[in-house]
C-alpha positions in Angstrom: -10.3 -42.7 62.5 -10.6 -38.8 62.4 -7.3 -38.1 63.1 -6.1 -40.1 59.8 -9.8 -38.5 57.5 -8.5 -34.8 58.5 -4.7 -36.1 58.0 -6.4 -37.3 54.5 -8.4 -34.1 54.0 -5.6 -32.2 54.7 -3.1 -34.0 52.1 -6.0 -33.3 49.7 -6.3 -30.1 50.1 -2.5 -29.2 49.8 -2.3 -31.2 46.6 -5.0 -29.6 45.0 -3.7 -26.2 46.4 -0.2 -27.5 44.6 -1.7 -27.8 41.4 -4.0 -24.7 41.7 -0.1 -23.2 42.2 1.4 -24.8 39.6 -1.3 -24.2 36.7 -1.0 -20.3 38.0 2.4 -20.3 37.8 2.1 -22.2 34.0 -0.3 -19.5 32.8 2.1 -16.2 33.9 4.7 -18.0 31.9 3.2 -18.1 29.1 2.6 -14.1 29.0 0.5 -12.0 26.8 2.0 -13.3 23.2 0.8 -16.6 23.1 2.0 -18.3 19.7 -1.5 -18.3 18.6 -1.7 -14.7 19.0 1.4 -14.0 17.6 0.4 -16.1 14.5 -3.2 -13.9 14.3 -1.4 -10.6 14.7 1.1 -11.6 12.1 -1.7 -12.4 9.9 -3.6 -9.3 10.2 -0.7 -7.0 9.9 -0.4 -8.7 6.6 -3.4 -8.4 5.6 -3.7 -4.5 6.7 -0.2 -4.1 4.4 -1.6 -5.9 1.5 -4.5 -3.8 1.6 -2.5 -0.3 1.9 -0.3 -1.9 -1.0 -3.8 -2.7 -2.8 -4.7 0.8 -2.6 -2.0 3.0 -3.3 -1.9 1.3 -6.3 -5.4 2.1 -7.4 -4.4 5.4 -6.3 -1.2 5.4 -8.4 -3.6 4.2 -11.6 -6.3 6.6 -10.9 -3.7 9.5 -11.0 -2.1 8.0 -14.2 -5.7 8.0 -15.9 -6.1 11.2 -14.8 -3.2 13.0 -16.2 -3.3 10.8 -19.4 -6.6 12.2 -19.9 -5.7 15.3 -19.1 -2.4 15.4 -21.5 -4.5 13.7 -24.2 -8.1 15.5 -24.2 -11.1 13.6 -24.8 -11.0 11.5 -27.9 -13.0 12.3 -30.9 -16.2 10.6 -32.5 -14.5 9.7 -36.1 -16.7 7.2 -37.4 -19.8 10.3 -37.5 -17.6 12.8 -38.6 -17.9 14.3 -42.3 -15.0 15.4 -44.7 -15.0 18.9 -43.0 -15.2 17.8 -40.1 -12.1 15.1 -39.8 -9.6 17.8 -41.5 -10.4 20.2 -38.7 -10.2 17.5 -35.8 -6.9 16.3 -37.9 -5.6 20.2 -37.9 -6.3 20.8 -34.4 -4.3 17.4 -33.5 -1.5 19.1 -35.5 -1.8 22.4 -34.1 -1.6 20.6 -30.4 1.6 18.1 -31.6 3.2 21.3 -33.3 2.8 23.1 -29.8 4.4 20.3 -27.9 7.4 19.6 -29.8 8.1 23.4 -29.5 7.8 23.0 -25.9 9.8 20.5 -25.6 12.7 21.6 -28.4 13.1 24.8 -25.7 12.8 22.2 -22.8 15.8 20.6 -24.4 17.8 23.9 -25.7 17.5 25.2 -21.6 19.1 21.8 -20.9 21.7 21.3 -23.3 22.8 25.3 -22.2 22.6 24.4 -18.1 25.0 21.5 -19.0 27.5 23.6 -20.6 27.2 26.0 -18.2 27.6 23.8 -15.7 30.8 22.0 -17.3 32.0 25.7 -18.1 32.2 26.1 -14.2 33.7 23.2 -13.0 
């Protein structure tokens, strides 16, 4: 009767050292990148892009703001302004369109004589 409980203790024991085995050898396949992890780093890489997306396009807008304003001036207050008053806000707006269209007419002039330079040479 002892001989067969050890023979029974022993079977025990190396089945329940099989499993022990096989559940270790089950969890070093399954490595570091489960599919559940993979899933949740996917997700948060996503959500990190979207966010640096998000914001260099606020940046983007801030900058455009910013050089529209600068280009433009601040706007004027017309509704409180008297006769006087609107002509030289008018006159200064002219003074400031006359100024850029002379920019750019020598802008364009300094272009149009590259390019026949440049067909000149070649």
């Amino acid at each position: 009767a002892d001989q067969s409980m050890d023979e029974e203790k022993a079977k025990r024991k190396a089945e329940v050292r099989a499993r022990l085995e096989q559940a270790a050898a089950t969890k070093k396949k399954k490595g570091f990148m489960t599919p559940a992890r993979k899933k949740k780093l996917r997700t948060l890489l996503r959500k990190k892009a979207a966010e640096e997306i998000k914001r260099e396009q606020e940046r983007k807008a801030e900058e455009r703001r910013r050089i529209i304003a600068e280009r433009t001036g601040t706007p004027k207050n017309l509704d409180s302004s008297n006769e006087a008053e609107l002509m030289k806000i008018v006159k200064g707006y002219f003074e400031r369109m006359y100024q850029l269209e002379s920019e750019k007419y020598d802008l364009e002039f300094a272009t149009v004589k590259k390019d026949v330079e440049v067909s000149f040479f070649n």
